[in-house]
PAPA-841231 format. One line per field, with one value per residue (C-alpha): residue in one letter; x, y, z. Coordinates in nm, 4 decimals. Layout:
BEGIN
type: (A;...) $
x: (X;...) $
y: (Y;...) $
z: (Z;...) $
***
This chain:
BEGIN
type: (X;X;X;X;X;X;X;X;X;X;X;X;X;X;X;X;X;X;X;X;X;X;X;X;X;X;X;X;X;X;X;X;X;X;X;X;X;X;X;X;X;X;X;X;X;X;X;X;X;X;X;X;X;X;X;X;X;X;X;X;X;X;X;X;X;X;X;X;X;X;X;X;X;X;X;X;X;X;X;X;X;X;X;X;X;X;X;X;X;X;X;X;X;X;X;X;X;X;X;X;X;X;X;X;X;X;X;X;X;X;X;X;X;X;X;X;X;X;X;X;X;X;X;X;X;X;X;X;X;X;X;X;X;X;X;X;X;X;X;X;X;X;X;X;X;X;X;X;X;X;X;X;X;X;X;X;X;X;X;X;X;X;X;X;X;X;X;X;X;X;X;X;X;X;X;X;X;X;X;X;X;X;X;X;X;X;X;X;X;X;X;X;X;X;X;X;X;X;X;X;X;X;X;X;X;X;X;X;X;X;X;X;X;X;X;X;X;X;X;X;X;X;X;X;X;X;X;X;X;X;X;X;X;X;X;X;X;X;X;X;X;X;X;X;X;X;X;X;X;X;X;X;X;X;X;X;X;X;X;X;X;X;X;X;X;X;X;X;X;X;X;X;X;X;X;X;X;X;X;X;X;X;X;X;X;X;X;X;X;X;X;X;X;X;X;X;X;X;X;X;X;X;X;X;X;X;X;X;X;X;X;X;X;X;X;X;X;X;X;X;X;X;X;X;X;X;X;X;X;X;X;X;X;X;X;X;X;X;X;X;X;X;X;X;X;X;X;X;X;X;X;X;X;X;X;X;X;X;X;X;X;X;X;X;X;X;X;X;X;X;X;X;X;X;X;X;X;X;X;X;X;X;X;X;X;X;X;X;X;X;X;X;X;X;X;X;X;X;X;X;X;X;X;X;X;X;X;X;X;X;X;X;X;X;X;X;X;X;X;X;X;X;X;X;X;X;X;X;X;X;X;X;X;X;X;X;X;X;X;X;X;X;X;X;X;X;X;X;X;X;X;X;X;X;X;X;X;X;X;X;X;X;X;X;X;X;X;X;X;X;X;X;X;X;X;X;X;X;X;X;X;X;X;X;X;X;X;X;X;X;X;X;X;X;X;X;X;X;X;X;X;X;X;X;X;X;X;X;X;X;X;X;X;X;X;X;X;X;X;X;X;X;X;X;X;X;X;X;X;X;X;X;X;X;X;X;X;X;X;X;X;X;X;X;X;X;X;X;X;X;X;X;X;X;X;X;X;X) $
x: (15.1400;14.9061;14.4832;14.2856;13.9100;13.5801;13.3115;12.9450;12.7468;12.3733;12.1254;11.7236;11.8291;11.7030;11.9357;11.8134;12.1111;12.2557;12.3099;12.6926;12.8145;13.1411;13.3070;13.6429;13.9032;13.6879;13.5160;13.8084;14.0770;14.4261;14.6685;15.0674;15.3264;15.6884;15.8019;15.4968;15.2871;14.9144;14.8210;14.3990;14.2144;13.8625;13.6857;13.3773;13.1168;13.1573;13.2318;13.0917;13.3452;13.2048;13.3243;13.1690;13.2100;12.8410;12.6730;12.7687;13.1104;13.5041;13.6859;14.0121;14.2334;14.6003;14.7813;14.7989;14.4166;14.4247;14.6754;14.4404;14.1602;14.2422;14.1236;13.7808;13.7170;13.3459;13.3377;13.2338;13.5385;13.5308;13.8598;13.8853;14.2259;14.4675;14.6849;15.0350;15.1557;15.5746;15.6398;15.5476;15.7960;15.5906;15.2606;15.0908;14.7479;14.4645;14.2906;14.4586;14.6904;14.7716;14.5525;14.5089;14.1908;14.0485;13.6852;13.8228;13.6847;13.7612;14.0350;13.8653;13.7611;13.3556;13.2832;13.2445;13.5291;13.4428;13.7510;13.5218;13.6988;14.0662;14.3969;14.6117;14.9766;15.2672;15.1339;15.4115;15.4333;15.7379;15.7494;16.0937;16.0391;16.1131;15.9069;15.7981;15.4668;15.2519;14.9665;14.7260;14.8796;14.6655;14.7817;14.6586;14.8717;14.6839;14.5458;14.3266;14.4036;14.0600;13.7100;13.4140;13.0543;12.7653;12.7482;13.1291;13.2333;13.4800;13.4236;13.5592;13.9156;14.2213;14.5267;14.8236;15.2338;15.1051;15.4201;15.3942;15.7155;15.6731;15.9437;15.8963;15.9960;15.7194;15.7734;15.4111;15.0432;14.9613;14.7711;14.8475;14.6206;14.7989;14.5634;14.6333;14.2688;14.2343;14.3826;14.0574;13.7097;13.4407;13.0121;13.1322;13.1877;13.4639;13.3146;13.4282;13.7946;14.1033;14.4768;14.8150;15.1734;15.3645;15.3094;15.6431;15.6105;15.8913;15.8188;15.9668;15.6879;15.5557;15.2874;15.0309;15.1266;14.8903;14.9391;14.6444;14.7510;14.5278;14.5637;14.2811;14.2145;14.3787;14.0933;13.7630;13.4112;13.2152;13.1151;13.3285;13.1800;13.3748;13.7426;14.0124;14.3395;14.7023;14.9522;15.2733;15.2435;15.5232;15.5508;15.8450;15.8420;16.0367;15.9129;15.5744;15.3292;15.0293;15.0060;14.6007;14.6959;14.4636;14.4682;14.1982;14.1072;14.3927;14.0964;13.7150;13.4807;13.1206;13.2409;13.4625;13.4586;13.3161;13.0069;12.9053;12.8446;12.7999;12.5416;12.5131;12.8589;12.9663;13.2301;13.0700;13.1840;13.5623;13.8788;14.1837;14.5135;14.8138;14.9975;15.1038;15.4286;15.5417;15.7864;15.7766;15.4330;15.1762;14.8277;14.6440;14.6527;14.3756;14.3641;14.0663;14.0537;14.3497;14.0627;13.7067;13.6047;13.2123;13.0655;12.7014;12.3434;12.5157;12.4904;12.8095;12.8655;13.1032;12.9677;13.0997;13.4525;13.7241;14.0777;14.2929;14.6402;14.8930;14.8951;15.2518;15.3692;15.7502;15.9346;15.9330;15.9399;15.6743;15.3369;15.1188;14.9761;14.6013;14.6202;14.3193;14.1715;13.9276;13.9825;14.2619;14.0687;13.7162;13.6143;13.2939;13.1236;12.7872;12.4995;12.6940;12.6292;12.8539;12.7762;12.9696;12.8196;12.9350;13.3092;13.6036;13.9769;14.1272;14.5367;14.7897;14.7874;15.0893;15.1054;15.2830;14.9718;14.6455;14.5626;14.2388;14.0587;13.8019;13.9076;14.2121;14.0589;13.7041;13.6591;13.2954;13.1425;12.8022;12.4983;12.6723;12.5641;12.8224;12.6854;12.8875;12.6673;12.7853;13.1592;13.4674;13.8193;14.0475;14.3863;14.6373;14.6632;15.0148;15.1353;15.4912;15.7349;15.5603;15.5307;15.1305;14.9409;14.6103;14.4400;14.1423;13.9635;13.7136;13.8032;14.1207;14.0143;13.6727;13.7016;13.4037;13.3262;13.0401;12.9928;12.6739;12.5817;12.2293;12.1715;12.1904;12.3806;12.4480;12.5032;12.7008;12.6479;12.8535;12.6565;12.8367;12.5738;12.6140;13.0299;13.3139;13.6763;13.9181;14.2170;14.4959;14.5820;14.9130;15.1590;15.5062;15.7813;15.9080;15.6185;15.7574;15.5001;15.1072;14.9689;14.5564;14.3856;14.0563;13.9057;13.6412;13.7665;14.0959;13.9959;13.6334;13.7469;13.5804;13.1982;13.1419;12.8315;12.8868;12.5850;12.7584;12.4865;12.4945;12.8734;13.1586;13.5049;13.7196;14.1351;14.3603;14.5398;14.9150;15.1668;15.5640;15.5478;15.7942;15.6576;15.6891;15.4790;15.0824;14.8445;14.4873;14.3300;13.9554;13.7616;13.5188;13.6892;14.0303;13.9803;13.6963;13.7237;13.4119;13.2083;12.8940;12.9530;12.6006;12.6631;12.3389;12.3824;12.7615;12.9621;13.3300;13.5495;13.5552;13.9544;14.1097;14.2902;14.0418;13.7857;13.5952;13.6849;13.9897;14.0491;13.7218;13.7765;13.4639;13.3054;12.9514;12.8551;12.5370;12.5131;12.3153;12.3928;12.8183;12.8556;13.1611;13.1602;13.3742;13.5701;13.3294;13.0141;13.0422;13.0850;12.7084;12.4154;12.2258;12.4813;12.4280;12.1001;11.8713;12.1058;11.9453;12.0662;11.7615;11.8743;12.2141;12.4590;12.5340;12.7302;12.9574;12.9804;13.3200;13.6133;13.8301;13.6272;13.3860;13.1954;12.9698;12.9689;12.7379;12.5787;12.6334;12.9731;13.1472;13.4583;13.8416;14.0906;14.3844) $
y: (26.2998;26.5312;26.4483;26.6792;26.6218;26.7485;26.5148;26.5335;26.2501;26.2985;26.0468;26.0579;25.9590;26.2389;26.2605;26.4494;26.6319;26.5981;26.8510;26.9299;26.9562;27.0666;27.0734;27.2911;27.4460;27.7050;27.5293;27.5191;27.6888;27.6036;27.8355;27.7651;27.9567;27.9786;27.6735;27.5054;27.3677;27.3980;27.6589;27.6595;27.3882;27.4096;27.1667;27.0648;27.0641;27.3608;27.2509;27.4267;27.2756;27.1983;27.3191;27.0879;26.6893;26.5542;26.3247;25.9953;26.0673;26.0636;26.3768;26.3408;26.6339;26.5013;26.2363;25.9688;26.0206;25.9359;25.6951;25.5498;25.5020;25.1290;25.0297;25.0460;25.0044;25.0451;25.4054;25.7514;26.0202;26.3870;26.5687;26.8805;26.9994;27.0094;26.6982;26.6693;26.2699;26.4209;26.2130;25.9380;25.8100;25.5372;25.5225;25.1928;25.1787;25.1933;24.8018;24.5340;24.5555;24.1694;23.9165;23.5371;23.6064;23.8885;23.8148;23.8174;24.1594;24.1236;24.4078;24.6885;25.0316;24.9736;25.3752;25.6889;25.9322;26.2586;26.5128;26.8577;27.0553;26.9861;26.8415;26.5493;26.6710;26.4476;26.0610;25.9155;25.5049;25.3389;24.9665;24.7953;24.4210;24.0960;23.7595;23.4172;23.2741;22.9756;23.1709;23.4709;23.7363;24.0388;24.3825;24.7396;25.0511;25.4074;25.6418;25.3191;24.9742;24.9658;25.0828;24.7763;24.8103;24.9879;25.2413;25.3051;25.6507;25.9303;26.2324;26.6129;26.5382;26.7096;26.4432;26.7348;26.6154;26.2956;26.0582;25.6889;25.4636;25.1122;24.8858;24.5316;24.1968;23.9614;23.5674;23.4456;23.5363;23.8376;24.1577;24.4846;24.7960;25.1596;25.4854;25.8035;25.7847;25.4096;25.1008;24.9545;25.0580;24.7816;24.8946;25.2314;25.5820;25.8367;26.1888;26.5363;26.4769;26.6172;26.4407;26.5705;26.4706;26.1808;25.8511;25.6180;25.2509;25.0200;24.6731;24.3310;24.0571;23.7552;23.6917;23.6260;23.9607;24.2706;24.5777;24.8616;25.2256;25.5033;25.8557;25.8118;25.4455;25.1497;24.9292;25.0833;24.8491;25.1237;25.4985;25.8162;26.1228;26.5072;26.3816;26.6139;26.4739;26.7012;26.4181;26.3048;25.9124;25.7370;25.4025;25.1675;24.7653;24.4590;24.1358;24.0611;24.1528;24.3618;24.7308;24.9557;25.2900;25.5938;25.9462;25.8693;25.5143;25.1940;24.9329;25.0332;24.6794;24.6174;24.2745;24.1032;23.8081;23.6495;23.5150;23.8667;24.1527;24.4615;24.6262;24.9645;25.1617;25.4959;25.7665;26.1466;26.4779;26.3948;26.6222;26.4972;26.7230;26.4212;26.3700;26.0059;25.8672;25.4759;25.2898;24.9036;24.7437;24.8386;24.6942;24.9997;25.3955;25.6005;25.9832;25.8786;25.5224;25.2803;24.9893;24.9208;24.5518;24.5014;24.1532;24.0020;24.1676;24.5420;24.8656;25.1202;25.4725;25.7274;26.1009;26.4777;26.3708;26.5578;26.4918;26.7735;26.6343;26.4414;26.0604;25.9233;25.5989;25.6698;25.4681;25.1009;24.9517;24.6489;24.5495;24.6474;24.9765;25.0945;25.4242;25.6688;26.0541;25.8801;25.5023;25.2817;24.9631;24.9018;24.5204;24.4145;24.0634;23.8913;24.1357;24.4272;24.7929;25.0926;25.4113;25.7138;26.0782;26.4140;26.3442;26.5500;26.4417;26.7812;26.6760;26.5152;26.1084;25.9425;25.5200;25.2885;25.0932;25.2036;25.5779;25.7194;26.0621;25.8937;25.5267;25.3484;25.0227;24.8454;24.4810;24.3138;23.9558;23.8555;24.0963;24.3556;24.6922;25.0225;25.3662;25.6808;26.0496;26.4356;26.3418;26.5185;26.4995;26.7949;26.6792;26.5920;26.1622;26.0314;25.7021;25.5846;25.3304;25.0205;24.7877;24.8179;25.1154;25.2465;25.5732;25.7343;26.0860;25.8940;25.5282;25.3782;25.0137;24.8232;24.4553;24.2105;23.7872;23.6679;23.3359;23.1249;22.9986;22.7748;22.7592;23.1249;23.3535;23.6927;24.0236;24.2698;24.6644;25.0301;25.3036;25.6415;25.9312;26.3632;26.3637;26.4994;26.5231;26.8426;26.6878;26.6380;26.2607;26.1832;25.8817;25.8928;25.7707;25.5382;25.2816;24.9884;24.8104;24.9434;25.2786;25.2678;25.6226;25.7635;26.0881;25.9225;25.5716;25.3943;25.0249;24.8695;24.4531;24.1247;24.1029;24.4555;24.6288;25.0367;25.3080;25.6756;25.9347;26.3162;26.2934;26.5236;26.4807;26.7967;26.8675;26.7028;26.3491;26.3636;26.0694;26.0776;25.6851;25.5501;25.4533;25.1232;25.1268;25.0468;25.3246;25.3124;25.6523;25.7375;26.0761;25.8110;25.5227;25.4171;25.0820;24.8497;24.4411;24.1953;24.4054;24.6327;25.0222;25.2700;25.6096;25.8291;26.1684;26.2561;26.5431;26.6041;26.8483;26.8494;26.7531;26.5908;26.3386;26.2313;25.9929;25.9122;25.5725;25.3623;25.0258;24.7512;24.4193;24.2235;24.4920;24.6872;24.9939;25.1295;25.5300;25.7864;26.1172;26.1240;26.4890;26.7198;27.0998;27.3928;27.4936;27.8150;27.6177;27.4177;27.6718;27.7496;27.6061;27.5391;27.2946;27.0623;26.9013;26.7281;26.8827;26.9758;27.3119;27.3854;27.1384;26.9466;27.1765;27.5168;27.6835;28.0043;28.0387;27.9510;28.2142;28.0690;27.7350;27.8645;27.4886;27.3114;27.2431;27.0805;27.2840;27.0842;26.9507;27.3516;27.2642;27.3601;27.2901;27.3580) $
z: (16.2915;16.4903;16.4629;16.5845;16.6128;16.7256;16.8043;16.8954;16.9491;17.0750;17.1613;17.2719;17.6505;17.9051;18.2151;18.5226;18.6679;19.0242;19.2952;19.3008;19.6917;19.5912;19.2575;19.2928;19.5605;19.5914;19.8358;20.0752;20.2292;20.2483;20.3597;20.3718;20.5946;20.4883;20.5732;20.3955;20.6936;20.6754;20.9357;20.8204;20.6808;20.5307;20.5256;20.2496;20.5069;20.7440;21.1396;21.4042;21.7096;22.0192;22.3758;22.5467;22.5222;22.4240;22.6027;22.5303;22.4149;22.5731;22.5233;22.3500;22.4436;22.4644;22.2056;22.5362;22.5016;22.1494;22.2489;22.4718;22.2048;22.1675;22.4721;22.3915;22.0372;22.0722;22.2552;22.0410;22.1043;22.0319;22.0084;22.2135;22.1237;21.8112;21.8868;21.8100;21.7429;21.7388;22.0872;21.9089;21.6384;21.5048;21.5825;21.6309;21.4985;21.6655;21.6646;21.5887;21.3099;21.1697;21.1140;20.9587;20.7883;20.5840;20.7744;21.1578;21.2740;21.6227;21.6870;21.5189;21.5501;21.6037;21.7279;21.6681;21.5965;21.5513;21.4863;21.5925;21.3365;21.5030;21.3420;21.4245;21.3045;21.2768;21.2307;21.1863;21.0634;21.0000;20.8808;20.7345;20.7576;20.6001;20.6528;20.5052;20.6048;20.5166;20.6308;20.4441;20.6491;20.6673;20.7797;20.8132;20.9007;20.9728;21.2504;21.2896;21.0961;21.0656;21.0948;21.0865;21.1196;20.9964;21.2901;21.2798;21.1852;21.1417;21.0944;21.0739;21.0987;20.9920;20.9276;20.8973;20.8301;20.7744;20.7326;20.6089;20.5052;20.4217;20.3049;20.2574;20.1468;20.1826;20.0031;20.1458;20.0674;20.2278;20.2085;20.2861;20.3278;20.4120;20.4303;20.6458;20.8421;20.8458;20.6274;20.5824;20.6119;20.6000;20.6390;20.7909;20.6748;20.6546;20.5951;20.5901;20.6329;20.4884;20.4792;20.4057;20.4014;20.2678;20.1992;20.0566;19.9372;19.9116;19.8457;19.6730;19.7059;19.5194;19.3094;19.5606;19.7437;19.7532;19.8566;19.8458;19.9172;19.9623;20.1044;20.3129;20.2853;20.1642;20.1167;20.1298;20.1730;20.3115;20.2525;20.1785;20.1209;20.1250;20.1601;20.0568;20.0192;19.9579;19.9682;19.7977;19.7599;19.5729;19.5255;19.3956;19.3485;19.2269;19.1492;19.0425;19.3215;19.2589;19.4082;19.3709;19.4574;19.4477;19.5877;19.8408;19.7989;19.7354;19.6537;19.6348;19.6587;19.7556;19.8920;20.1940;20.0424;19.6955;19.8468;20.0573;19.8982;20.1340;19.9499;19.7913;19.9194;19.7164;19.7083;19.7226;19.7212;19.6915;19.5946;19.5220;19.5060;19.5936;19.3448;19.2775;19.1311;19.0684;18.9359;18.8492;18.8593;19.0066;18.8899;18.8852;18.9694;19.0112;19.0748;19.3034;19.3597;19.2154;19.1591;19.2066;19.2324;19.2459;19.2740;19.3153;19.2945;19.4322;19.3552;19.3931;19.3258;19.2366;19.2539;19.2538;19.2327;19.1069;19.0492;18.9865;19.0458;18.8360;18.7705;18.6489;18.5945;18.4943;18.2911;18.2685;18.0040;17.9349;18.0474;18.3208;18.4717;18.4421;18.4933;18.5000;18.6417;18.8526;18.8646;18.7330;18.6874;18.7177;18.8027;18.7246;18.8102;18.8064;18.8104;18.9493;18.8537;18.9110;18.8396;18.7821;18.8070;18.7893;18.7986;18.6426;18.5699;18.5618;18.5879;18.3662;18.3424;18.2251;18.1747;17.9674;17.8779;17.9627;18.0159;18.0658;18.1253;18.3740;18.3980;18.2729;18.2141;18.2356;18.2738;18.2606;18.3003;18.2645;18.3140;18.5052;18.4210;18.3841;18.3495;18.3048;18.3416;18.3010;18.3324;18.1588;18.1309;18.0646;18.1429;17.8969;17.8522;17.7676;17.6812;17.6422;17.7547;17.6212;17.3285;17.3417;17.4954;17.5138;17.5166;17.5504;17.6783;17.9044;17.9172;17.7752;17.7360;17.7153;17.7524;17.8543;17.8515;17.7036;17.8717;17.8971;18.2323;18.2810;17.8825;17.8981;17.6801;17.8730;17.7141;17.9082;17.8984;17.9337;17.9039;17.8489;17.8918;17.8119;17.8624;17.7139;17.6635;17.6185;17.7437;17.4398;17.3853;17.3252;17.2624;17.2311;17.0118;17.2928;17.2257;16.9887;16.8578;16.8903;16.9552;16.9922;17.1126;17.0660;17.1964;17.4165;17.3888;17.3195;17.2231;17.2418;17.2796;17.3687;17.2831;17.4364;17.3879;17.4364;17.4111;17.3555;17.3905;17.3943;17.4677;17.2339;17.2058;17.1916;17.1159;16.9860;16.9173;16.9156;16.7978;16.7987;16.7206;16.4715;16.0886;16.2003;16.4962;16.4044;16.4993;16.5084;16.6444;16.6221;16.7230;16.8886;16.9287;16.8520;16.7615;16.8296;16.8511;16.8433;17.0040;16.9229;16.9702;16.9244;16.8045;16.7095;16.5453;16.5413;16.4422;16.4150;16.2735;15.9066;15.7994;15.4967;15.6699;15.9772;16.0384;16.3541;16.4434;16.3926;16.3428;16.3379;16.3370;16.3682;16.5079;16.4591;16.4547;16.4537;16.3669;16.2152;16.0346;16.0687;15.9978;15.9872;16.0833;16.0830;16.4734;16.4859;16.4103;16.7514;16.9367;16.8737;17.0996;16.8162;16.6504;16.9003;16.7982;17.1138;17.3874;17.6832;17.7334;17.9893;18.3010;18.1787;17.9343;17.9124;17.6584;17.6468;18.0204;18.0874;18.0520;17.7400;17.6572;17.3733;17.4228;17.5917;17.9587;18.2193;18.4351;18.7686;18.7092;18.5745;18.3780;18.4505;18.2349;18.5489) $
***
């Protein structure tokens, strides 16, 4: 049964547009000799490398100096010289690497780092290990385990060769963090950095056990802005412990513990080309960032990213992954807000319960606030393997509480502002029991309430499903559960046997003027009624997509 659907939905919401830094691989340089090692590396922000050692600062110029680095934590460096780590088969991270408690910050990285432009080739971490503990066990593996404080940065650093193999079998409360540059960054900032190599997970853990893997980070509290990451990250688990893996980021949170929030923290300027592979469960997988977790009175944000690279979750039959372009699972509590601008899922996303173009799956309590801006996805979505999944071009699944707390009933809120989907949906005949997919969302659940302005949906809905297997699919939405979904001014392509939402069940919907139109017809400017084609959309400027696309954000369908 193939559905295929064009959707326009425009609202009366203006939207001023955001400078793009750097939107495509244009903006950097890799080039590969035979053998495949990276012999120049652009980076996003241009580096102009110093031959002289600024005031202030320790030159690095051998790996014993880098070596040497975690003596004094609270120093600035500058490397001099391209540093090869070979000589050292596992490298021991710089700060302390194990810890009782998640809030002990004694140990860590507290300085400046500043890589001048230079690489650090072969880091090498090896880890096999079995333990039981009555403790929280806390760990960290990386150049650095990790980087604390508001002054601490790194910056201008090639990671080259990169090589990370953990294999464990933990039967106690612990957490893990693994990223190339650091495995946790708390109140500082990574910028302008690029990372390539491997990265290999092995793990059988309990319940209780976490594990957050990241290209560049593991667990991220702080600031990223112009990372690049080329990686290979695969991951495989038994037993029931929970894995957040994302191209650059494991875990993304504005908090280091429930009562303190950090503040306003955000992710700019990003690329991500690693590709990421799993098998058995892993919580969530993000192209970007595996999941975000905001908590409190905080403000986060996620701007200029792109992912460009493939995001599988192989066969496995049963429940579990979140799997999404951008983020796998968004966590949202209190009066937390997150915001996502100018951010593209360009490769191919593959999950066995939850797959979306932007974000996999978005969870809400109370008053906290989502907002979505000049986003697109146009990478192909499929799900398989599973009794339930979910799909959708932008977000796979909505789900929200609506709780009362002092007398007080609150009313939670996703916003979803000028975006689009080209990427072609698909679910196949291995799922068993439920298929739900929707060009811009999969399923709307759990007293939701979801604004869609000035936002299209574009391709096609595929499904391979058995007769027997239920399937809801929507050009909107896919399905929608006690929850309340506006949609002003909508158009779809006009065809006998389509509809632009699925299943409702308890559900609202409040909409005005649902009309259908010819392929050709929305291909025109003037179809698309209350656009702003002046500072947010253009139209007819990209080679082979006839439609619209935003002006700061250019699309690319590779």
């Amino acid at each position: 049964k193939k559905l295929a659907a064009i959707l326009l939905c425009v609202g009366m919401v203006a939207n001023m547009a955001l400078p793009l830094v750097a939107n495509d691989t244009e903006d950097f340089v890799i080039m590969q000799s035979e053998t495949g090692e990276d012999e120049e590396i652009g980076f996003l922000v241009p580096v102009e490398q110093k031959t002289e050692v600024p005031e202030g600062y320790i030159g690095i110029y051998t790996a014993e100096d880098l070596d040497n680095v975690r003596n004094d934590l609270d120093a600035n460096y500058i490397l001099m010289n391209d540093i090869d780590l070979s000589e050292y088969e596992n490298w021991i991270p710089i700060g302390d690497i194990t810890h009782e408690s998640s809030y002990d910050w004694n140990g860590f990285f507290r300085g400046v780092f500043d890589g001048n432009g230079y690489t650090i080739a072969n880091l090498t971490i090896n880890v096999f290990e079995s333990y039981q503990s009555e403790d929280v066990i806390w760990e960290n593996y990386g150049l650095f385990s990790c980087v604390y404080g508001k002054g601490a940065l790194i910056k201008n650093l090639n990671l080259s060769q990169v090589e990370l193999t953990i294999s464990r079998n933990v039967e106690c409360a612990s957490r893990t963090n693994i990223g190339a540059i650091s495995g946790d960054l708390t109140y500082g900032t990574i910028s302008n950095c690029f990372v390539s190599g491997t990265i290999s997970i092995s793990n059988n853990g309990e319940e209780d056990y976490f594990m957050s893997i990241g290209s560049a980070v593991g667990s991220c509290q702080g600031n990223l802005e112009s990372i690049i990451t080329n990686t290979s990250i695969s991951v495989t688990t038994e037993g029931s412990c929970s894995h957040h893996v994302g191209g650059i980021i494991g875990i993304f949170s504005n908090s280091v513990s429930s009562n303190t929030a950090i503040g306003s923290i955000s992710v700019r300027d990003c690329i991500n080309h690693s590709t990421i592979e799993n098998e058995g469960f892993v919580n969530a997988v993000g192209g970007l960032i595996g999941r975000c977790a905001t908590y409190n009175d905080s403000l986060s944000y996620i701007e200029n990213c792109i992912n460009s690279s493939d995001v599988c979750s192989p066969e496995r039959q049963g429940y579990g992954n979140r799997i999404g372009g951008i983020i796998g699972y968004v966590e949202q509590r209190e009066t937390s807000q997150l915001i996502i601008n100018e951010s593209a899922n360009r490769g191919t996303i593959t999950s066995d319960y939850d797959g979306g173009g932007i974000c996999g799956q978005l969870y809400k309590t109370e008053t906290s606030l989502f907002e979505m801006n000049r986003c697109y996805n146009s990478g192909t979505i499929t799900v398989a393997n599973s009794e339930i999944a979910t799909a959708g071009g932008l977000i796979a699944r909505i789900e929200s509480n609506q709780i009362f707390k002092d007398g007080q009933q609150y009313s939670v809120h996703t916003t979803i502002n000028n975006s689009y989907n080209s990427g072609e949906i698909i679910g196949l005949s291995s799922i068993t029991n439920k298929l739900t997919a929707g060009g811009l969302f999969g399923l709307i659940d759990s007293v939701c309430k979801v604004s869609v302005e000035y936002c299209y949906s574009l391709d096609t809905i595929t499904t391979e499903v058995d007769e027997s297997v239920k399937v809801s699919s929507g050009v909107v939405v896919g399905a929608m559960e006690n929850s309340y979904c506006i949609v002003d001014t909508c158009y779809y392509e006009e065809l006998n046997t389509f509809s632009w939402e699925g299943d409702f069940s308890f559900g609202a919907v409040g909409m005005n003027l649902i009309w259908g139109y010819p392929n050709e017809e929305l291909q025109k400017e003037n179809t698309f009624i209350d656009f702003d084609f002046d500072t947010v959309w253009e139209i007819g400027v990209t080679e082979g997509y006839p439609y619209p696309t935003l002006r700061d954000n250019p699309h690319n369908s590779e």
